[in-house]
C-alpha positions in Angstrom: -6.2 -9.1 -7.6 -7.6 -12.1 -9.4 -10.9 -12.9 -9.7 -10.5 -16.5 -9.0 -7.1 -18.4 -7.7 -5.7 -22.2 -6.5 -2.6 -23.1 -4.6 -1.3 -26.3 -4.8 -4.6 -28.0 -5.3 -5.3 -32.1 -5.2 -7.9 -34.1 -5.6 -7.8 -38.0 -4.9 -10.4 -40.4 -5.3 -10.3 -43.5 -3.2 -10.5 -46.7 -5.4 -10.5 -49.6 -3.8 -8.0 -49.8 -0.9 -6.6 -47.4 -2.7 -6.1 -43.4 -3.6 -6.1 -42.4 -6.8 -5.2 -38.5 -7.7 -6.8 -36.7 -10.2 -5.5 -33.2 -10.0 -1.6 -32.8 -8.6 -0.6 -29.4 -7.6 -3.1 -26.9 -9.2 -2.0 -23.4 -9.4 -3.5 -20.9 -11.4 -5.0 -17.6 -11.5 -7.3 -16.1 -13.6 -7.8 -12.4 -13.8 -11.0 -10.4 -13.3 -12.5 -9.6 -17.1 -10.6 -12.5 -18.6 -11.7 -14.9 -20.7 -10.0 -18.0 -20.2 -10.0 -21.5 -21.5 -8.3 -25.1 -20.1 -7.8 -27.5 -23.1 -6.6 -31.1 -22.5 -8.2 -35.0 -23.4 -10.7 -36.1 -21.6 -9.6 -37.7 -18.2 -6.8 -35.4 -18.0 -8.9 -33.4 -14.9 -10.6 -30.3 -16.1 -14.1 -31.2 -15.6 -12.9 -32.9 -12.2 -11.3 -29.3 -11.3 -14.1 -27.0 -12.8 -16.1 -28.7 -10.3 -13.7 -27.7 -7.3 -13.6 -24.6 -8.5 -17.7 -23.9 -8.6 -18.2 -25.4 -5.3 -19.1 -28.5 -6.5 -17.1 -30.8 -5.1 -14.1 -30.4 -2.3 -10.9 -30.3 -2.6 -8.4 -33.5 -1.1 -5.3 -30.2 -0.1 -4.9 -27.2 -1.3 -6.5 -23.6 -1.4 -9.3 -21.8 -3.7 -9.9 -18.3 -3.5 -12.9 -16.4 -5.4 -13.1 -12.7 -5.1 -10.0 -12.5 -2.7 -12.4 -14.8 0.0 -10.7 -18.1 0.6 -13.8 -20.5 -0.3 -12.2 -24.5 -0.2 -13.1 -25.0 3.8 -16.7 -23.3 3.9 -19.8 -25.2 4.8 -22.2 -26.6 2.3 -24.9 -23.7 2.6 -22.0 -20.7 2.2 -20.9 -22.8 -0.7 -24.1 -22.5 -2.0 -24.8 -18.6 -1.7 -21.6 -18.1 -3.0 -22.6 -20.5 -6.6 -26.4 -18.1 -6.6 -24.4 -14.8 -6.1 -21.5 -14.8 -7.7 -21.1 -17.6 -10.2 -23.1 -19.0 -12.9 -23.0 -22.5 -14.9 -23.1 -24.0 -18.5 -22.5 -27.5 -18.8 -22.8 -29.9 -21.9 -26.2 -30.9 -21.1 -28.5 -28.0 -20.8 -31.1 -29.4 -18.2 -33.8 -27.1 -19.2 -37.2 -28.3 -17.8 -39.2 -29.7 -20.8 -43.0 -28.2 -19.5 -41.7 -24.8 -18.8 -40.8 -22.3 -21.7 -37.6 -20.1 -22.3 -38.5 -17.8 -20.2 -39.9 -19.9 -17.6 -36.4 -22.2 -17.4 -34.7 -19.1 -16.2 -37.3 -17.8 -13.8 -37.1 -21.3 -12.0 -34.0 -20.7 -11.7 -34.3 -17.3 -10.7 -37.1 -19.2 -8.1 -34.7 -21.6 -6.5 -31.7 -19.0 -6.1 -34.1 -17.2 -4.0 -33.8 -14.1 -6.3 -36.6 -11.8 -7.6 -37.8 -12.3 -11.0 -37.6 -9.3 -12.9 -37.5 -7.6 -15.7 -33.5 -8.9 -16.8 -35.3 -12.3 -17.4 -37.0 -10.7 -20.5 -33.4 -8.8 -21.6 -31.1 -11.2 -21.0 -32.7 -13.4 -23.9 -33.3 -10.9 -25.9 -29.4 -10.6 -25.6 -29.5 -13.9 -26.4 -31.7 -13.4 -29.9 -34.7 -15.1 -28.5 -36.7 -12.8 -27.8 -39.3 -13.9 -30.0 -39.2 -17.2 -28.8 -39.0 -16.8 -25.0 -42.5 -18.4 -24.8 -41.5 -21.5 -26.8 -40.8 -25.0 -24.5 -37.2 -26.7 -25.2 -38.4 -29.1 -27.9 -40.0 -25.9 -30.0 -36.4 -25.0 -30.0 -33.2 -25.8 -32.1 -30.4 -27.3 -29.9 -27.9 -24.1 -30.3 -31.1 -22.4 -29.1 -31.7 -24.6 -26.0 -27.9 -24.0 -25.0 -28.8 -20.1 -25.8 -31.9 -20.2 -23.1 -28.9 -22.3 -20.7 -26.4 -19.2 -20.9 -29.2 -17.3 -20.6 -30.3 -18.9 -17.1 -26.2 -18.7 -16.3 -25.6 -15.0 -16.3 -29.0 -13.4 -15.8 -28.2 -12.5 -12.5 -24.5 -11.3 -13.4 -22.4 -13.5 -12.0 -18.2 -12.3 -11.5 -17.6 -15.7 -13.0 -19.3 -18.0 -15.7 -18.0 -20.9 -15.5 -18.5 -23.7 -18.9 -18.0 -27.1 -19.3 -17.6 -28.8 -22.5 -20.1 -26.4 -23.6 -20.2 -27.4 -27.2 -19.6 -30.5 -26.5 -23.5 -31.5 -27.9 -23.7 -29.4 -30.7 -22.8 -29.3 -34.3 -19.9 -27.4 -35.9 -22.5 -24.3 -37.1 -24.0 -23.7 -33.8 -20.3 -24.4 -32.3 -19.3 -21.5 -33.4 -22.3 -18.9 -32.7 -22.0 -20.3 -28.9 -18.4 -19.3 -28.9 -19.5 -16.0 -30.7 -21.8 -15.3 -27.8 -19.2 -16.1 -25.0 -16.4 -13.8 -26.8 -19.4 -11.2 -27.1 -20.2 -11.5 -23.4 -16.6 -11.3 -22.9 -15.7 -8.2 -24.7 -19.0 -6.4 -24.7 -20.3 -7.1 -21.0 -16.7 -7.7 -19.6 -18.2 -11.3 -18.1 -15.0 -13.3 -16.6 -15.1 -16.7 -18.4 -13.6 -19.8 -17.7 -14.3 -22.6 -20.1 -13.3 -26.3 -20.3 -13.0 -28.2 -23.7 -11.0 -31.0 -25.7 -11.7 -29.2 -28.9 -8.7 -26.7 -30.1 -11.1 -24.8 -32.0 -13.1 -24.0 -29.4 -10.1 -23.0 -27.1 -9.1 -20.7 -29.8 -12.2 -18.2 -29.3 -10.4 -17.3 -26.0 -8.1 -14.9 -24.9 -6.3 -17.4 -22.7 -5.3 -20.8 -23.5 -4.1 -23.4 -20.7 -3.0 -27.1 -21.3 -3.7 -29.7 -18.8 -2.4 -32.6 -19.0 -1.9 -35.8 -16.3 -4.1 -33.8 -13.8 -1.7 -30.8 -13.9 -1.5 -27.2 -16.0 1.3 -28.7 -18.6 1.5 -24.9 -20.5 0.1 -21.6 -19.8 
């Protein structure tokens, strides 16, 4: 069974007088263990259908099921149990609190979630490789760190699905490329399900999976 599914899924913004669709007919399926990445330009709809599938917005039609449990009709707060137990986030920007250090950016977190904070918050960045620096705030800290301490927050309490957006979208070609080298480890060393959005081909290529969007539809799989 897959870990994450859509049937025929739309989105339409209204503009105007007017509807305008984004995504047309989304069906894809993405397998437990499986790191997976949708490439396309930007406006084509991936960030627009990343957000549909964490919860973050609802769908206009169609059907999105996580785990096996049908999740596109459920209210706001089983929405939200379902993103702090199951699922965990990395976006471009990597909205770290600026007073708080490493390790306090992830027990926040930990705080708002309603979850215990625990001992995983010191091992999940020395996974990470900053272990020496948990203490230090976000400006003590180079940016491929800062996105480090984000991916940290994202899977610390071992989500079935990390989902990324653009996530080196903000960084430079050298710490590109040790993000990607953490996700493919998380991937193939933890087994973490990924599914990451990007316009970059490089970036794409550190998955297992590769799908094309284009004209808010999955153009090649």
């Amino acid at each position: 069974m897959p870990i994450l599914q859509t049937i025929d899924l739309h989105k339409s913004y209204r503009i105007g007088s007017h509807w305008e669709p984004v995504l047309m007919g989304i069906d894809m399926e993405i397998e437990e263990g499986e790191f997976a990445c949708i490439v396309g330009p930007s406006g084509c709809g991936k960030s627009t259908l990343l957000h549909l599938l964490g919860g973050l917005h609802r769908a206009t039609s169609g059907r999105i099921f996580l785990d096996g449990d049908e999740i596109t009709a459920l209210s706001d707060a089983a929405l939200a149990k379902i993103r702090r137990n199951k699922m965990g986030f990395v976006f471009q920007r990597f909205n770290l609190l600026p007073t708080l250090s490493a390790r306090g950016n992830i027990e926040i977190a930990m705080k708002i979630r309603g979850l215990p904070s625990n001992d995983g918050v010191v091992e999940v960045l020395k996974q990470m490789g900053l272990g020496e620096k948990m203490r230090h705030k976000p400006n003590e800290l180079s940016i491929g760190e800062q996105q480090r301490v984000a991916i940290a927050r994202a899977i610390v309490n071992k989500p079935k699905l990390l989902l990324a957006d653009e996530p080196t979208g903000n960084l430079d070609s050298e710490n590109s490329r040790r993000i990607l080298a953490e996700f493919k480890r998380l991937n193939e060393e933890m087994g973490q399900t990924i599914l990451m959005i990007t316009h970059n081909l490089e970036a794409a290529a550190v998955a297992s999976r590769t799908l094309r969007m284009k004209d808010g539809r999955i153009a090649e799989d």
